[in-house]
N, C-alpha and C positions, 0 to 999 in steps of 0.2 A: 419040496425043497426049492428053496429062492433060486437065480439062475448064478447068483454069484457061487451061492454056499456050492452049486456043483461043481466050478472052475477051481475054487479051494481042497475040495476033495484030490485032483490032479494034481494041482502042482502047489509050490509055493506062495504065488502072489498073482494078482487077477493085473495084467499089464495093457493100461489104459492109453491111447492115443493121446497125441499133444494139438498143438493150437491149430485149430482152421483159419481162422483171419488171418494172423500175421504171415500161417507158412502160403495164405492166399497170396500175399500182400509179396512177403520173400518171391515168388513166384510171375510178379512183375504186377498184377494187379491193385487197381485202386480204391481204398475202402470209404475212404471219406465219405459218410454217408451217414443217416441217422438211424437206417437200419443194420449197417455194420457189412459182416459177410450174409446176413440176409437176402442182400439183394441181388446174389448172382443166384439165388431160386428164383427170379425173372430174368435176369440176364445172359446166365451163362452154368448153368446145372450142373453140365459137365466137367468143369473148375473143379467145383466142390466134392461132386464122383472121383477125380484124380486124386486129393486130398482122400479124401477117404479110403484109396488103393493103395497110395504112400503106406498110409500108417499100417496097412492092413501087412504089407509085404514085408513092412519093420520088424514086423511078429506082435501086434496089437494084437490083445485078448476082448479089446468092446471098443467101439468106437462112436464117438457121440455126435449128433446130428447139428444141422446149421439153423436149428430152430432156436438157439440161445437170443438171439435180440429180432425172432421175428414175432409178431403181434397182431391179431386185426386191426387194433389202434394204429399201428407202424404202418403196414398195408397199405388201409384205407388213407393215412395221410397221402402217402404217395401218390392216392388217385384211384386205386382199385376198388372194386367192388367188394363188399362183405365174403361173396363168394367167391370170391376171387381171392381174397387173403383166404378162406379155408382151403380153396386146394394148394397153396402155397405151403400152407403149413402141414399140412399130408402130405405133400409134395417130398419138404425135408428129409422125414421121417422114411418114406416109400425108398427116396434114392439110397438112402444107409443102407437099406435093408435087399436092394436088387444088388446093389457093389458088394453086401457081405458075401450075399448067396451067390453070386459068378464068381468070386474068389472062393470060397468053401468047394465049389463043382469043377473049379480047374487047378482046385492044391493039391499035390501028391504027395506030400506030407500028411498021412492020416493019424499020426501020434498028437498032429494041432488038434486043439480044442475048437468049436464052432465059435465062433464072434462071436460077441453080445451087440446089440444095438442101443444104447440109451440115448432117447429122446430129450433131448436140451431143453428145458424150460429155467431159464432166465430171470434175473429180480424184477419189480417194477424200475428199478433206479437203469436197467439198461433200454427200458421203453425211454426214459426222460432223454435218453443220451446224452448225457452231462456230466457224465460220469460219478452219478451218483451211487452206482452200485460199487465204488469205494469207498463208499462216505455213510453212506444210509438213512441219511436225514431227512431221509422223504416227507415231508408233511400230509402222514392217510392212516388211517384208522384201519385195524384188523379186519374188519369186514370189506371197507374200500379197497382192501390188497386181496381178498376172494372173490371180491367180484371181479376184478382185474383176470385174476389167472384161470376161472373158474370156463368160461368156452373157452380156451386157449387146450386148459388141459384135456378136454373132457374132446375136441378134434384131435387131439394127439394121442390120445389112448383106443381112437378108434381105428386107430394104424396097427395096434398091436406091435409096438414097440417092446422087447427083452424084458426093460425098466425101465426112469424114469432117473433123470437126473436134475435135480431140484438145485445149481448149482450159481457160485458166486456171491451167496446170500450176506448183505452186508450188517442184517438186521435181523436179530431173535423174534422181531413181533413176525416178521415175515415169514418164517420157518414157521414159527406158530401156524399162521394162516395158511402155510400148505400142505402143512401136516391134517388140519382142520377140514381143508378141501377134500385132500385124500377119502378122508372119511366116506365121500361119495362116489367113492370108484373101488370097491373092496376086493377086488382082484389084483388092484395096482402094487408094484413095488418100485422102490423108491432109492440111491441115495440122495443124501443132503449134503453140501459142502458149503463151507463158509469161506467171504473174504476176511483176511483180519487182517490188520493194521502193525501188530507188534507178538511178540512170544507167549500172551497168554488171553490175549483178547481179539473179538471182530470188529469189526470195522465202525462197527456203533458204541462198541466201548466195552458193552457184556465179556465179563468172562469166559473165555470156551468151554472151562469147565461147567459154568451152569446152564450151557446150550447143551453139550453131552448128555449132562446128567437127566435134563429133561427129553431128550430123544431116545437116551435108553429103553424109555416104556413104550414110544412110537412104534406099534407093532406092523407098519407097513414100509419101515425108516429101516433097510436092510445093510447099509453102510453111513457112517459120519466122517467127516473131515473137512477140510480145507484146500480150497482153490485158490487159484490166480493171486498169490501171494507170493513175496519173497522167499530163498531159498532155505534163507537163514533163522527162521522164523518156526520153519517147518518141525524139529525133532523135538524143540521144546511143546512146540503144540499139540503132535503126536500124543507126547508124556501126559500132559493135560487130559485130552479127551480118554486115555487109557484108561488113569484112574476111576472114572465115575464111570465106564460103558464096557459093556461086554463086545458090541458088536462089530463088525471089522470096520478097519478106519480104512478110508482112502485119502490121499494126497493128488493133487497135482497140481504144483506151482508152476509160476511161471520164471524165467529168466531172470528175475530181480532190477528189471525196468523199470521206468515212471509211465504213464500214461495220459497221456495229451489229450482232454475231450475234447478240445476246439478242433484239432486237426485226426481224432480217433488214429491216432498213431504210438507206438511206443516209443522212448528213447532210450538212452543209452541201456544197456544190459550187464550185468554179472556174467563174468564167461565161465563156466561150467567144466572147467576142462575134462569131469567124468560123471556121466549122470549116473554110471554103474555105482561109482563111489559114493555118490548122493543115495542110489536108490537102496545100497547095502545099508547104509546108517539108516534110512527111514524105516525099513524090515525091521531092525534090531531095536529099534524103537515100536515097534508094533503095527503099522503100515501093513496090511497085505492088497489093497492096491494100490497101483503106483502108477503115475503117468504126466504130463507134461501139459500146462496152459502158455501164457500168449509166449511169443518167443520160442518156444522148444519146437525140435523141428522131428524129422522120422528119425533121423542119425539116431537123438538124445532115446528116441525109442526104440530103436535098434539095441543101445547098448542094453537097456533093462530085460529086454527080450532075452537077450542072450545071458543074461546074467541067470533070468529067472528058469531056462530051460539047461545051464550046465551041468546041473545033477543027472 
């Protein structure tokens, strides 16, 4: 049994952590940078460990690592050595997994479910920093995007991370290609979540439905949905991937911002006044997990928390 399908067995819905960068950033730190929240796994670890205790104390059911825009390509720009970006990127992965396990050893709430940890692997468009992983107009060929993510993922799974969050994806070729990769890790599980742009499409234009329908058969593709998109976006989308897919869908948008690659900042935001009331319609939509990208902070996962545990 996948580690999702056992958190399904418990309760209603698998309740997923919200943004590391921005609740960095909320938190007075500065992200400006071309590796993003990456680079406080050289700077400041412990940052990131907080963050990941926020969400955990919220009532997060899996919380996802700060490996979303790290890279050895990213790394080594900086200056580091090859090996130096690989313990960086274990690095990530290792911190989720010490903050799960000292929060699991001092809860006494033993009715909570164990954390999940998934391992953030990121589009190529968040290496460009240009923000093209809302755009997705990369110019690279399906093999170009497996050579890209292909040691990235394969130091990431030697962490023995829960799963494996293939997230952000602005691009069907690109899912393609990680799904492809997968192939060479056959213990791996996986989801996938996509950016998209409007109520029935990603970010590169595909229909969600015929990115669904082709993941359906991805027999190591254990949830589909949609990331770091608007809020409003979200139930229509749900309804899309429902029809063509059995597997469970995950959401988690973000605050309904813009986002600024020159200054890697968000601006203004959608004010959410109840993410319970968001996260009830996206359930009744078919949603069984739920959780929060750039902008949402623990509160917004507080309330899902408690929504999902008042039974």
């Amino acid at each position: 049994m996948n580690p999702i399908e056992k958190i399904l067995k418990k309760q209603k819905a698998v309740v997923i952590d919200g943004a590391l960068g921005t609740e960095l950033e909320r938190k007075g730190y500065e992200l400006n940078d071309p590796i993003w929240s990456a680079k406080f796994l050289m700077q400041n670890p412990m940052a990131i460990a907080q963050v990941h205790q926020d969400y955990l104390e919220a009532g997060a059911d899996c919380i996802t690592t700060a490996s979303y825009q790290a890279s050895f390509e990213g790394f080594m720009k900086k200056g580091l050595s090859k090996q130096e970006a690989k313990e960086l990127l274990k690095n990530s992965i290792e911190l989720a997994k010490k903050t799960r396990d000292n929060f699991v050893q001092n809860n006494t709430n033993k009715s909570r479910v164990k954390p999940l940890v998934a391992a953030s692997i990121g589009p190529y468009g968040a290496f460009l920093a240009d923000g093209s992983e809302f755009r997705g107009n990369y110019k690279v060929s399906e093999q170009e995007l497996i050579d890209f993510h292909k040691e990235r993922m394969q130091t990431i799974l030697e962490t023995n991370p829960d799963l494996l969050a293939l997230e952000t994806l602005p691009s069907f070729k690109e899912a393609k290609a990680l799904c492809e990769l997968l192939k060479d890790f056959p213990n791996a599980h996986a989801w996938l979540t996509f950016s998209a742009k409007d109520e029935k499409h990603i970010n590169d234009g595909t229909p969600i439905k015929e990115c669904a329908q082709w993941l359906d058969k991805q027999k190591q593709i254990i949830a589909i949905g949609i990331n770091c998109t608007a809020p409003q976006y979200i139930a229509s989308l749900i309804s899309q991937i429902k029809e063509v897919s059995t597997k469970p869908i995950i959401v988690y948008p973000n605050a309904g911002g813009s986002y600024d690659a020159i200054t890697k900042t968000w601006n203004t935001k959608e004010e959410i006044s109840s993410y319970k009331a968001k996260a009830e319609l996206w359930y009744e939509k078919g949603a069984t997990l739920i959780g929060g990208c750039c902008q949402t902070t623990p509160t917004d996962i507080e309330q899902i928390a408690k929504w999902v545990r008042e039974d």
